[in-house]
C-alpha angles and dihedrals in degrees: 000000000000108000104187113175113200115206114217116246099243081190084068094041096045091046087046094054086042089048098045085052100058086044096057090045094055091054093051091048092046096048083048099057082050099054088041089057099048094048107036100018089161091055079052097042092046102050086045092054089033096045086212107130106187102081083049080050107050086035077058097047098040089049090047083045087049091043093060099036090060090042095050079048077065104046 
C-alpha cells in the first residue's frame, strides 16, 4: 500500500486570500463610486473638470464610512 501525504502549498493559499482581498476592495470601491455618482453627480463632475481627486476621495471615503456604520446598526 502506497501512503503519500501531500502537503498543501500555504504560498497558494496565502496569494489566493491576497488576491480575494483586492478583489473585494475593488468591489467595494467600485459600488461606491456608483453609489457616489447617482447621489452627488455634481461632487463627481467637479473633481473630473477640476482634476483635482481629493473631494472624489474623501465623498468616497465618507460614503465607504457610511456604508459600515449602517452595516455594524444591523449587527
Amino acid at each position: 500500500m502506497d501512503v503519500r501525504i501531500q502537503r498543501k502549498s500555504s504560498f497558494g493559499g496565502n496569494l489566493f486570500s491576497v488576491v480575494g482581498i483586492i478583489g473585494l476592495l475593488a468591489a467595494v470601491i467600485a459600488g461606491a463610486t456608483v453609489w457616489l455618482l447617482l447621489t452627488d453627480p455634481v461632487t463627481v463632475a467637479e473633481s473630473m473638470d477640476s482634476g483635482e481627486v481629493t473631494p472624489l476621495v474623501q465623498s468616497l471615503a465618507g460614503s465607504i464610512y457610511d456604508a459600515i456604520v449602517r452595516l455594524l446598526k444591523y449587527l
